[in-house]
C-alpha positions, 0 to 999 in steps of 0.5 A, a space after each residue: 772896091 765899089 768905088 773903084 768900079 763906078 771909076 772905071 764905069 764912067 770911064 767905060 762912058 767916056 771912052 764910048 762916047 769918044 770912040 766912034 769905032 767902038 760905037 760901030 763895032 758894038 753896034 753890030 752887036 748890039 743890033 744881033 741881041 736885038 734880033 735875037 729877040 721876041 715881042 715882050 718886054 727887053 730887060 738889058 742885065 749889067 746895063 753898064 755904062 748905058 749903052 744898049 739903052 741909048 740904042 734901045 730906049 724901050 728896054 729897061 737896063 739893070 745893073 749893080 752899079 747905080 747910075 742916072 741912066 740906069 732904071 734899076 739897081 740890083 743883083 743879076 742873081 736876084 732879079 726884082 721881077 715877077 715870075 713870068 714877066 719878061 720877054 727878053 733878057 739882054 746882056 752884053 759882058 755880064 755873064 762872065 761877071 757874075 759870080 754864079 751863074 747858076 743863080 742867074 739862070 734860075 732867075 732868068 727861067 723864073 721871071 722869062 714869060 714862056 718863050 721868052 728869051 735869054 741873048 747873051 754876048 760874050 768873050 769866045 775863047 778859041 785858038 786865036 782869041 785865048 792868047 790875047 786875052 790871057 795877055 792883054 786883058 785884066 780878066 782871067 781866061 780859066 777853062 777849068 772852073 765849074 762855071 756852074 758851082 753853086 754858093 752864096 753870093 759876096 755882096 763886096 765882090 768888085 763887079 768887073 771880076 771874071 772869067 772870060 772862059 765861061 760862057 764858052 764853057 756854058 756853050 760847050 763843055 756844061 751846055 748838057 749839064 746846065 739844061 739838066 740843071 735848069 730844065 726850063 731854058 733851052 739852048 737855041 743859038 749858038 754863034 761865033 763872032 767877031 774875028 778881026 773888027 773887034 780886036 783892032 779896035 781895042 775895045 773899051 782901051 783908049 787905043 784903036 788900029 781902025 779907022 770907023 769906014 774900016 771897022 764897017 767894011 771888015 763886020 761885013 765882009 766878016 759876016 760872009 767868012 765861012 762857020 769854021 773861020 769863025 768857031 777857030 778865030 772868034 773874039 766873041 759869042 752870042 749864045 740864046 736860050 728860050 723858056 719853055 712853054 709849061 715847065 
């Protein structure tokens, strides 16, 4: 199983590498994390084909999968840190990967010094994004698991499993729940993204409808859409927690 993510995760760095459209709609992305956070040390979970690294050769990248670009190898449900010794905990399409992530969370509060803070970017299933990706993505789009079930991890899971209805789960419907549960982190972002550039782009898929001036032009003019455009039609979420000071 594992075998079969390493292929498609050299297969994710190709297609990176070929795809200047998918480097600029990312990009954008990628520079949001980056200003979501605080001074400290930037941990990057499901580093993946190393693409926020190349950006951001500061952070450290972690994933489950080994790879010679990568830094550490471990499980986002087990973090090989001490307690209170990462400023910034970045992760792009890895939340709804994991397993539980409940575990996650847990592990994030403990090794985030305080005011550290957790940025994550991620499917946002609205009325115009859930369709699509109920049809054309391999990934279930499930609203009603408990995203915050807790259990005992399966070493032999396939990582590129999930559901791409969690995080927005976590934003909405369990957002009270998860800062009873971890009373450490607190919700501090909330923001819908990317309603047409990243769609046409076909993501990490061979095809692409925009030319790389176009997916440029469209994240700007996107920028200035109003906050109901964006909450209805949104193909993604940045969501950011921080770690309290004395809990």
């Amino acid at each position: 199983m594992h075998e079969t993510a390493r292929q498609r995760l050299i297969s994710h760095r190709q297609i990176w590498s070929a795809k200047p459209v998918l480097r600029e709609v990312y990009g954008d992305l990628y520079r949001r994390a980056r200003a979501a956070c605080v001074p400290g040390l930037t941990l990057e979970v499901g580093g993946g084909s190393g693409n926020f690294k190349q950006t951001h050769p500061e952070s450290l990248s972690l994933d489950i999968l080994p790879a010679p670009w990568l830094d550490l190898v471990a499980d986002a449900q087990r973090l090989p840190f001490r307690d209170g010794s990462v400023g910034n905990i970045v992760m792009l399409d890895v939340l709804h990967h994991i397993e539980y992530p409940l575990r996650f969370f847990r592990e994030a509060a403990r090794v985030l010094a305080p005011g550290g803070r957790l940025v994550a970017i991620e499917p946002a299933i609205t009325p115009c994004s859930w369709l699509p990706y109920s049809l054309l993505h391999e990934e279930s789009v499930d609203m009603s698991v408990d995203p915050l079930r807790d259990g005992v991890p399966n070493a032999g899971k396939d990582p590129y499993l999930g559901n791409q209805a969690v995080p927005t789960l976590l934003a909405t419907r369990e957002r009270s729940r998860l800062a009873q549960l971890v009373p450490q982190l607190s919700h501090v972002a909330t923001k819908w993204l990317s309603l047409i550039a990243y769609p046409l782009s076909g993501g990490f898929q061979p095809w692409c409808l925009l030319s790389t001036g176009a997916a440029r032009a469209i994240v700007r003019l996107e920028d200035r859409m109003p906050r109901a455009v964006h909450r209805l039609c949104g193909f993604r979420l940045l969501l950011v927690w921080q770690r309290a000071v004395g809990l």
